[in-house]
N, C-alpha and C positions, 0 to 999 in steps of 0.2 A: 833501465826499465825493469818492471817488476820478473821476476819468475814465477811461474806458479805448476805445481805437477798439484792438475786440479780431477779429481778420478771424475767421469761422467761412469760410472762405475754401473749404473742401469745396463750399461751394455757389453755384461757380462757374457762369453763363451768361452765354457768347459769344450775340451774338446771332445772329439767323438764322442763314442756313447756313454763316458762317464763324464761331458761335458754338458753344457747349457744347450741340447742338442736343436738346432734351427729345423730339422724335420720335425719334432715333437712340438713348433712353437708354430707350424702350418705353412712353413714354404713349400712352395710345390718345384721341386728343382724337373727341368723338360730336356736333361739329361746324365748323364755320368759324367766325372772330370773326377783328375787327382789334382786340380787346382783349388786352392779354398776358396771361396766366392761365400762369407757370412754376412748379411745382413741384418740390425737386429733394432726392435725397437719397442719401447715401453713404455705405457703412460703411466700417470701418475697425475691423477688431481685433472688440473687445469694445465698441464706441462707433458708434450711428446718430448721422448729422447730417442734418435735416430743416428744409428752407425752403422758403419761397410767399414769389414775387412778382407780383404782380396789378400794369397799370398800366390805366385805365382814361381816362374824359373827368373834367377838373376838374369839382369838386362831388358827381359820383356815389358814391355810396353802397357802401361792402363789404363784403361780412359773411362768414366762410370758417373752415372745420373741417379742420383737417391727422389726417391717422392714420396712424401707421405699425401696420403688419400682418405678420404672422409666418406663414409657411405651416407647417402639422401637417403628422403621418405624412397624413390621408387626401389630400391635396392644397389642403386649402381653407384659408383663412385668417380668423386670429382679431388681433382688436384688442390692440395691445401698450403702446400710448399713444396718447391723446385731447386735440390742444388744440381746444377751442370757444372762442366768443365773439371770434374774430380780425377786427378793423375798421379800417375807414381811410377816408379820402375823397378819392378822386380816385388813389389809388396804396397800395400795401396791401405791407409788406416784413419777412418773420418769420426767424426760426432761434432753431432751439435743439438737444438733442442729446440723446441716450436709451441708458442702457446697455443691450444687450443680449446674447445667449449667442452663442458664435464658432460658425462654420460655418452658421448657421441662413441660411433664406432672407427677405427680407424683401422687403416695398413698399411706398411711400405713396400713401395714397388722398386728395384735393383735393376736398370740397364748396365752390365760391365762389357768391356771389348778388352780382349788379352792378344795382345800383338806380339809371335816371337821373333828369335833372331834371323829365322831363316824366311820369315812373313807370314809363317801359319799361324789363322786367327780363333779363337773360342769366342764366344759369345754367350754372356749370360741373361737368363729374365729370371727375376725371382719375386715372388709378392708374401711378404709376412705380414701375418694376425698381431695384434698391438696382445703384450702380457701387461696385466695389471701389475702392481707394488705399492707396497706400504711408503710412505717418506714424512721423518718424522726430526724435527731437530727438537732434542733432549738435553737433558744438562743431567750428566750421570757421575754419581759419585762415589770413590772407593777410595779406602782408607780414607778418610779425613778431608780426602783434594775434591773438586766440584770441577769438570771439562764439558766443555758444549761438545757434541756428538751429534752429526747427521750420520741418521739409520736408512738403509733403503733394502725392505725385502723383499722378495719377488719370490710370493709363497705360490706358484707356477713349478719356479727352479730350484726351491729349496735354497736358496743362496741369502746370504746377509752381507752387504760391506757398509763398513763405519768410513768414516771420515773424521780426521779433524784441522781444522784451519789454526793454522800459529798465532795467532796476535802479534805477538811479540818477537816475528824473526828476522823484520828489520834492524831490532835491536838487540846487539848480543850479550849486553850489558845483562837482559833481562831473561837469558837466557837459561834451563833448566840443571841445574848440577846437583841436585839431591835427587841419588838413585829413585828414592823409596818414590817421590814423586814423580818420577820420569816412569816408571814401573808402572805407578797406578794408573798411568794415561793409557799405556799399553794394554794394562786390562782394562779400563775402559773402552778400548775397543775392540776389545772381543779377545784378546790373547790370553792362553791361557797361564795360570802363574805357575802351577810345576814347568810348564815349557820354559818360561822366560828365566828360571834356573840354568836351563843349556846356554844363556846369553853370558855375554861379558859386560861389565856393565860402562862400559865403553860405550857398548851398540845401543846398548839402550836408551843412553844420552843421545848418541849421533839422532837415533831414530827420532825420540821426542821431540830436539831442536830444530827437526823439520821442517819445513815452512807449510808442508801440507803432507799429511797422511793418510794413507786408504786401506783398509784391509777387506780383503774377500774371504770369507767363510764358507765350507761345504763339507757335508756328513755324507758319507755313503754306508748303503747296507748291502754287502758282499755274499755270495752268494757261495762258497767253499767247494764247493761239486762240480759247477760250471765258472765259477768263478765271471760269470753278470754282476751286475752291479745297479744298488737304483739310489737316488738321491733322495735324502729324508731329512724334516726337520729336525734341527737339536733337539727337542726333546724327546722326539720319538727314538732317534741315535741315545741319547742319553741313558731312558728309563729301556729301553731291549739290551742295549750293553749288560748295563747294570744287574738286569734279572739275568741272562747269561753269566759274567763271572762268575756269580754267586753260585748259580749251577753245578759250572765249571771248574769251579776249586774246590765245592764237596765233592763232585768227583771225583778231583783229583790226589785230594784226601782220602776216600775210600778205598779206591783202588790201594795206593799206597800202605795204607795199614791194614788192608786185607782182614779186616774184622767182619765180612759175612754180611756187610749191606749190601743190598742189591744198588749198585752203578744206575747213573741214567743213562739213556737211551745214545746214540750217536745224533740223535737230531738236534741237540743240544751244543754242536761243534758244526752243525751244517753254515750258518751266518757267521760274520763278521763284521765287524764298523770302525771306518774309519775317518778322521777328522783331517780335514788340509789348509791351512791357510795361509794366504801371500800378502805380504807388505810391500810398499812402495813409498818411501820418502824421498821429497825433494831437499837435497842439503844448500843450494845453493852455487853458484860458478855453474851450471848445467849439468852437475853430479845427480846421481840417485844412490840411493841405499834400497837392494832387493833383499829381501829374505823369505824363507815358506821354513812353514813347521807342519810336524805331523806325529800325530797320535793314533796308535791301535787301540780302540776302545774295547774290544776284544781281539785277541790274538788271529791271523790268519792258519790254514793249513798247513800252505804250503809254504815253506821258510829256508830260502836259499838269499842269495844277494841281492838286494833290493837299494835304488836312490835315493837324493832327495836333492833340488836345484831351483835357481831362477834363472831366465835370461830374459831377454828384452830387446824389441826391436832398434835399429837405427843408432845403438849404442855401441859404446866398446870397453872391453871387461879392464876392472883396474886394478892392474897387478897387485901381489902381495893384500889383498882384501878381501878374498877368499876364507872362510873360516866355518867349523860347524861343528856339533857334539852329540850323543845322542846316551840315553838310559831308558833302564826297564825295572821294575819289582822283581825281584827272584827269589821266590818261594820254596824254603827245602821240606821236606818233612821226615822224618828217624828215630823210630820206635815212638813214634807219635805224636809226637812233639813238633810243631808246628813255627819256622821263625819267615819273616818277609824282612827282607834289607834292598836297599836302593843301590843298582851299581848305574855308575856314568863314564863316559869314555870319551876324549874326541880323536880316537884312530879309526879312520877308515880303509876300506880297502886298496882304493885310491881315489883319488881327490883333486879337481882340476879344472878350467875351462875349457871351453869350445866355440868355435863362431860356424854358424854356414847360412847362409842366405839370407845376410842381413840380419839375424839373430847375434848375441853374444851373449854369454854366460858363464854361471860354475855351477859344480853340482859335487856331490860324493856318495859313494859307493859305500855300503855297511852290511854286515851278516846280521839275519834275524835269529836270536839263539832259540834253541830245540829242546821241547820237553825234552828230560834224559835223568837215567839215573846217574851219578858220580859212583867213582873208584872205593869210596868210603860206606853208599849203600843209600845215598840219600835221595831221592825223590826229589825232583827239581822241575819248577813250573815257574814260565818267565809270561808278565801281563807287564801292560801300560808299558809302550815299546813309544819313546817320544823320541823325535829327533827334529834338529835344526841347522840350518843352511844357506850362509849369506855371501853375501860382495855387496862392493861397488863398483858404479860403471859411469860412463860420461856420456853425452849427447854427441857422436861424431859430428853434425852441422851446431853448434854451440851457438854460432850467433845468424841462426836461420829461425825466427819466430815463427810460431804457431803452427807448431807439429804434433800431429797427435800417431802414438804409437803404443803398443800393446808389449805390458809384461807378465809374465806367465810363470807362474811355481807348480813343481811338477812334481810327484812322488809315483816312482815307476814299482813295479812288485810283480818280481821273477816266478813264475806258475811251473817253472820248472829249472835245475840246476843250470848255468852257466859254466862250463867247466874252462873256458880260456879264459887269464885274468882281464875284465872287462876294462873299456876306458870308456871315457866322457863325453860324449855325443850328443848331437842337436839330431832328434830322430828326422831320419826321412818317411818315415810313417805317419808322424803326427806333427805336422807345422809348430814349432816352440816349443813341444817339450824333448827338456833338456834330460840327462841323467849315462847312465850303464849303456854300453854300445848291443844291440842284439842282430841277431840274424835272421830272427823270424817275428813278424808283428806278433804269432804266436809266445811267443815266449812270454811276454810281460804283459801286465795291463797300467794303465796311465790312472792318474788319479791331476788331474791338474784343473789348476784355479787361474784365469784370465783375468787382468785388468788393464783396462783402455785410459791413459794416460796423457796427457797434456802438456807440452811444452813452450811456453812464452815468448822464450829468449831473453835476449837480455834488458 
């Protein structure tokens, strides 16, 4: 039987607050809980898309009713579909999708019951507002090559995921082994090509010959002071970066050769932007290939030990597939004279997986390098700080059809030094993201990208 990791990618959650926040999309939660209970749902056209993710304590019990709902002429609303009997243990992860009439108003309504091990029960009701999105299949072409591309954006969240379906990966005959076109699929969908430089081109194959691919996208605009965070379109991340650097490194030239310009201001170092994106291919046997990449579009303040990771639920990590690299521009400047050269590295500080609550992954750890002068006198300013971060991992029930489960890339960035050598952790703070082990949710802020995943079986 076929397999398919087919993204229902509309139900997208970032988490917390630099996530696809379900507060901000109108659920009215009628308590507190450190249990996740996300409901999420988005129309599009003529097409609901409707999912619940519950994470709860290993073992606990889930039982939960999704409904999407129609508002009438009088203002109240009627039932338009009913799934009951939705269960899980320990983590609970649904989608599915519902025709419905264009212009109408919609919401989902979430009954969850979380049974623990000693019988104390929670009980959830949740009703979400339906986000509009774009959904668009295109046939986008780079270098030379032509790929069909389903787009779906949900200018709400700031978020883009592409998609693309194999044709060809039943048959391996027909399968992708010119880099330069396996490459161009990848920027087709949305990857960026200095990033895909940090690849081997190995992954790149692997990834291509997918049987199906998803990527998620998201820009954030950082706030240096408070270190808030809000999500923004590309271009708006793009063309603010950009007039910043530029800023920023006549600064940082001024200063430098101290010729009597007057500097700009400090407001001009107040933001920051950064890019994240996760992949998810299905290779076949009930394997997947995760990876997430990430760019400083402008540099952060504060620059101590920072991560970068995927894991994925109901999975388990596959040894020795672990791998990742990362670079940055480093700008000297020395009696005035101005040079930028590219360095790249793949040492981290340490580099490993993790499993805990039905999560599994990998992630590594990197130092963000520090304006500084050198021993020699030179002036040194380090931009475009990219790194990447992959494995693979396998379906622990392999021949248990139609499971849908949720993978996550994560970029953590340390607001303050970490001074014991960190390790590799599935936060207890934030359900799936992976990375640097902390002690204080204070310490780091989360930058992660969700997607909701499908598995066939065999």
């Amino acid at each position: 039987m076929k397999k398919r990791c087919m993204a229902a990618a509309l139900s997208l959650c970032l988490l917390l607050s630099f996530a696809t926040s379900a507060f901000a999309a109108g659920i009215m939660p009628l308590w507190n809980t450190t249990d996740k209970c996300d409901p999420n749902l988005v129309v599009s056209s003529t097409t609901a898309y409707c999912s619940l993710t519950v994470i709860a304590n290993s073992g606990d019990a889930i039982d939960a009713t999704l409904t999407l709902q129609q508002e009438n002429a009088r203002g109240s609303y009627i039932n338009v579909k009913r799934w009951a009997g939705l269960s899980g243990t320990g983590s609970l992860s649904f989608s599915d999708d519902h025709p419905i009439t264009a212009g109408g108003t919609y919401r989902l309504k979430a009954e969850v019951k979380v049974v623990g091990s000693f019988g104390d029960t929670k009980v959830f009701r949740r009703r979400l507002a339906a986000e509009e999105v774009s959904y668009e299949e295109k046939i986008v072409e780079v270098n030379g090559y032509s790929f069909d591309i389903i787009e779906k954006v949900n200018n709400d969240d700031c978020t883009v995921v592409r998609t693309y379906e194999n044709p060809n990966f039943s048959s391996k005959e027909a399968n992708v082994n010119d880099v330069d076109k396996a490459k161009a699929l990848l920027i087709a969908l949305g990857m960026d090509e200095e990033n895909l430089d940090l690849w081997s081109d190995q992954s790149i194959l692997d990834v291509a010959n997918g049987e199906s691919i998803t990527v998620n996208d998201a820009y954030y605009k950082v706030n240096n002071y408070d270190n808030s965070s809000t999500k923004v379109p590309e271009d708006v991340a793009i063309t603010e970066s950009t007039l910043l650097n530029e800023k920023q490194l006549k600064d940082f030239i001024t200063k430098s050769t101290a010729n009597g310009i007057e500097p700009y201001g400090s407001d001009i170092y107040e933001d920051s932007y950064i890019r994240v994106y996760h992949v998810a291919s299905y290779q076949g046997n009930a394997q997947y290939f995760f990876g997430t990449d990430s760019l400083w579009l402008t540099m952060p303040k504060d620059r101590y030990s920072d991560s970068l990771g995927s894991c994925a639920q109901r999975t388990t990590f596959t040894p020795k597939t672990n791998s990742g690299s990362h670079s940055y521009d480093m700008t000297t400047v020395f009696d005035g004279e101005v040079e930028t050269r590219k360095v790249s590295s793949t040492n981290f500080i340490t580099s490993g997986f993790a499993n805990s609550s039905g999560w599994a992954g990998a992630a590594g750890v990197f130092k963000l390098p520090t304006d500084a002068k050198d021993t020699e006198g030179n002036s040194i300013k380090y931009t475009n700080f990219r790194a990447h971060y992959e494995y693979k991992g396998k379906m622990q029930e392999e021949d248990t059809p139609n499971q849908n489960f949720n993978s996550n890339g994560t970029y953590l960035h340390a607001v303050k030094d970490i001074t014991v050598s960190p390790n590799i952790t599935i936060s207890n703070y934030w359900s799936g993201c992976i990375g640097l082990s902390i002690s204080s949710v204070n310490d780091v802020k989360p930058y992660s990208v969700l997607l909701d995943e499908h598995y066939t079986g065999k």
